[in-house]
C-alpha positions in Angstrom: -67.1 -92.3 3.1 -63.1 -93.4 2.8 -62.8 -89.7 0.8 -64.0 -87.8 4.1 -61.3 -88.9 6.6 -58.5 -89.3 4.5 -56.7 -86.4 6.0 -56.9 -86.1 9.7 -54.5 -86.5 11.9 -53.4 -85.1 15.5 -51.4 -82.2 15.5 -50.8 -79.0 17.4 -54.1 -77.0 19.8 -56.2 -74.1 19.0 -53.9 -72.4 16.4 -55.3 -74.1 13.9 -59.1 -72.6 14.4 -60.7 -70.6 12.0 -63.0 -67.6 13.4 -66.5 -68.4 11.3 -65.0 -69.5 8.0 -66.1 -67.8 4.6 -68.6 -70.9 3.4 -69.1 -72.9 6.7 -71.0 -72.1 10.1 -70.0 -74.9 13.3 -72.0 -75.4 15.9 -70.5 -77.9 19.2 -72.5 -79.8 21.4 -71.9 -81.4 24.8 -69.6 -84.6 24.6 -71.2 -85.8 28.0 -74.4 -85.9 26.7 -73.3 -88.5 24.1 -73.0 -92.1 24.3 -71.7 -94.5 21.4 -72.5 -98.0 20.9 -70.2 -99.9 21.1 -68.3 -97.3 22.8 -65.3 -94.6 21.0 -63.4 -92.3 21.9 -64.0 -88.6 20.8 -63.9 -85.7 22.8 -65.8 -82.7 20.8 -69.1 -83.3 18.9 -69.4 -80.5 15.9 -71.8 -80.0 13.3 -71.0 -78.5 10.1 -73.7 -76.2 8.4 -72.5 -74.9 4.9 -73.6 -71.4 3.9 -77.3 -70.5 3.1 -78.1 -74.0 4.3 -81.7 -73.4 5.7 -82.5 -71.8 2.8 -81.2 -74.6 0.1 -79.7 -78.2 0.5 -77.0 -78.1 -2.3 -74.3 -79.0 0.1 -74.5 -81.8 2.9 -74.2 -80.7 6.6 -71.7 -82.8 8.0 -70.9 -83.9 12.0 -67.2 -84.7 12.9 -66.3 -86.6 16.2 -63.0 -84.9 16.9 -60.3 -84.8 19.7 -60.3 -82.1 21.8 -57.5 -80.1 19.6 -60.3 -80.4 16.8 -56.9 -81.1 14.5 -57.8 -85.3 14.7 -61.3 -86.2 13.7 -62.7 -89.6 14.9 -65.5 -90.2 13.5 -67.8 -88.4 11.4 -71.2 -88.7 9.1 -72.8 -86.7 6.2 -76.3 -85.5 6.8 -79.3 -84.9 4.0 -82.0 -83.5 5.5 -85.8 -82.7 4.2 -86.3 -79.2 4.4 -90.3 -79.4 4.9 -90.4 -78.4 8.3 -94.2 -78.4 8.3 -94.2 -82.6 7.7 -91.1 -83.3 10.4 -92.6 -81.1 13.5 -90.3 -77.9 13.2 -87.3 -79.9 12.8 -84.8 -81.0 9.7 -85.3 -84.9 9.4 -81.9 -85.5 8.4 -80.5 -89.5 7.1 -76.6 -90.4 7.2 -75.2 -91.1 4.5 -75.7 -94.8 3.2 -78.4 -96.0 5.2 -77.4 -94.7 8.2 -80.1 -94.0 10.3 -81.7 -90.8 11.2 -81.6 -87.7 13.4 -83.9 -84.5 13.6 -81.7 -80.9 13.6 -83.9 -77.8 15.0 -84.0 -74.9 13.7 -81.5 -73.8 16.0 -79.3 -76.8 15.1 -80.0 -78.8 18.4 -79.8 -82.5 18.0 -83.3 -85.1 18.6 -82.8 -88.9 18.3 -85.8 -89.9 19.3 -85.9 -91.9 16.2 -86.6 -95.7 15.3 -83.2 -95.7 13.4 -81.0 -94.5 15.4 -77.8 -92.6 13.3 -74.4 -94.0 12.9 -71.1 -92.5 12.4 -68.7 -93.5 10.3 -65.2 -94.8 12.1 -62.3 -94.4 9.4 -60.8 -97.9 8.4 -57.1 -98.5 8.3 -55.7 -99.0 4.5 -57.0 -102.3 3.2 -59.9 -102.6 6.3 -63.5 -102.1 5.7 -64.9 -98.9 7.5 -67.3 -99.5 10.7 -70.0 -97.5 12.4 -70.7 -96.8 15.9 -74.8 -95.7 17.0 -74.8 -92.5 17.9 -77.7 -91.9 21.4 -78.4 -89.1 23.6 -77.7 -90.0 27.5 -80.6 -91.2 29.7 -83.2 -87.9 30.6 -81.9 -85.8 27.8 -84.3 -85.0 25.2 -81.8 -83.1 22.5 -78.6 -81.5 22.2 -78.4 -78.2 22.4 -76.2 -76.6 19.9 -73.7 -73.8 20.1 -71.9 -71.7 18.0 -67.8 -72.3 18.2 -65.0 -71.7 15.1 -65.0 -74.1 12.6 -61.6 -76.6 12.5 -59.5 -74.6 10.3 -59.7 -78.5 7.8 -63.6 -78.1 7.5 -62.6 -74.7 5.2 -60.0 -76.2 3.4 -61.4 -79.6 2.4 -65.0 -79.1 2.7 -65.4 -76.4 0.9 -66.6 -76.9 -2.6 -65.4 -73.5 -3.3 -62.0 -73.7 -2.4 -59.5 -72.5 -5.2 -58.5 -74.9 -7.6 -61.0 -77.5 -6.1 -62.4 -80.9 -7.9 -63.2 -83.5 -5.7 -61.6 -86.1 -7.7 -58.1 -84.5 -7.5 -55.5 -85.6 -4.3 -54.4 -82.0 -2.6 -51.0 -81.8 -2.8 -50.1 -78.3 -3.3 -49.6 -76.2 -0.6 -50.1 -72.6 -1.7 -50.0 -69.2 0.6 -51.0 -65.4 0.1 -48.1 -63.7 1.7 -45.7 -63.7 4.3 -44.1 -61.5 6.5 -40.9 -61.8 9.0 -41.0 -60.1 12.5 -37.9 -60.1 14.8 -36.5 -62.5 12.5 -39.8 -65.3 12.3 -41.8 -65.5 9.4 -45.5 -65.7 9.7 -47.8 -67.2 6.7 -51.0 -66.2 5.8 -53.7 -67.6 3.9 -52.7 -71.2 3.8 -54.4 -73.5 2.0 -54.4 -77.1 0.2 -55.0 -77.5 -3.3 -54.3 -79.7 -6.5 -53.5 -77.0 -8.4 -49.8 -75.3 -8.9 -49.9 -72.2 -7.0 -48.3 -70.4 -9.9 -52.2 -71.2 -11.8 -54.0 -69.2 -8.8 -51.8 -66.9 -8.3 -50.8 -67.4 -5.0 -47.0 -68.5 -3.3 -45.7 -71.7 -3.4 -45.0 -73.8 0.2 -44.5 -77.0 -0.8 -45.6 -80.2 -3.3 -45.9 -83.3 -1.6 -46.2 -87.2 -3.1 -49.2 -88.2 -1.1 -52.2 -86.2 0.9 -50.8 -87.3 4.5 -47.8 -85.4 3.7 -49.0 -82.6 2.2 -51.6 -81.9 5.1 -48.3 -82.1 7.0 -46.9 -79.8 5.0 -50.3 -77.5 5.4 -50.4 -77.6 8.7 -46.2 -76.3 9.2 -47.8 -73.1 7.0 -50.5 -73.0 9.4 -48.7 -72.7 12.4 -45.8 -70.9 10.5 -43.2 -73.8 10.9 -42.0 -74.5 7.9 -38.9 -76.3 9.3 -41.0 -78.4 11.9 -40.9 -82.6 11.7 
């Protein structure tokens, strides 16, 4: 799971949602109804649900812990569920990643634990550290988690999707391409920013930046993001 949080960090609020995204649905849950043990901080819970999910498994769901910005995630976990509702009681018996306990998802993406292996999230591990978990439980008297729908974090588009242009999961993203831009009273705005390891030249698309390493070139995304190409 290193591969998953290698490029989250905190950065700037709410400009950096996507509405929907083209491949992913996200659904958010209470962060008051959560408890962790041993305790972590986190303030959003969200639920990644790639496209056509409930009708085939090819992708993973995936739950991030975030900050509230969304922009930092905390702690996350892959989910691969059994899609034979008729054997699980109506709900998607889902197992994390690596032996990592269990969770039922209903059919309208509300969380059960009432499992004897409780699931566990994956805390990311500073360079050279080996990578904890923390047990993820539903507070006293509450039964599931009910699920609503939110925007995804614009990352979840741009390094979950398998789809992405120019994607191969064992390539580092450092290319950051663009659509077009456009200048009004004398700012320029980017569109269609996106992280790739491809030349933007090869996709057709306009070049922002190359970058040595992934921390910088998320950096670097998130300047075309927010249209800040100058920023520190």
């Amino acid at each position: 799971m290193v591969g998953l949080h290698r490029m989250f960090w905190s950065m700037m609020v709410m400009g950096s949602w996507l509405m929907g995204g083209s491949y992913h649905r996200c659904y958010a849950y209470r962060a008051d109804d959560i408890l962790l043990t041993p305790p972590e901080s986190f303030a959003r819970m969200i639920l990644v649900v790639p496209r056509d999910w409930d009708v085939q498994d090819t992708h993973p769901m995936v739950l991030l812990l975030t900050d509230r910005s969304g922009r930092e995630e905390r702690m996350s976990q892959y989910l691969m569920c059994d899609h034979n509702l008729t054997q699980s009681r109506g709900r998607y018996r889902c197992g994390g990643e690596c032996d990592a306990g269990e969770v039922w998802v209903g059919t309208d993406k509300s969380l059960s634990l009432d499992t004897p292996y409780p699931l566990e999230v994956d805390i990311p591990a500073k360079p050279y550290e080996e990578e904890t978990r923390t047990e993820l439980h539903l507070k006293p008297g509450i039964s599931s988690a009910k699920a609503h729908a939110v925007p995804c974090p614009l990352y979840v588009e741009r390094l979950y999707n398998p789809e992405r242009p120019g994607a191969r999961p064992e390539d580092p993203l450092l290319n950051v391409c663009y659509t077009h831009k456009s200048t009004q009273q004398g700012t320029t705005h980017y569109q269609g920013c996106f992280l790739t390891p491809s030349r933007c030249a090869t996709l057709h698309r306009q070049h922002f930046g190359h970058y040595p390493d992934e921390a910088r070139a998320y950096r670097g995304f998130l300047r075309c993001v927010d249209s800040r190409p100058h920023a520190k």
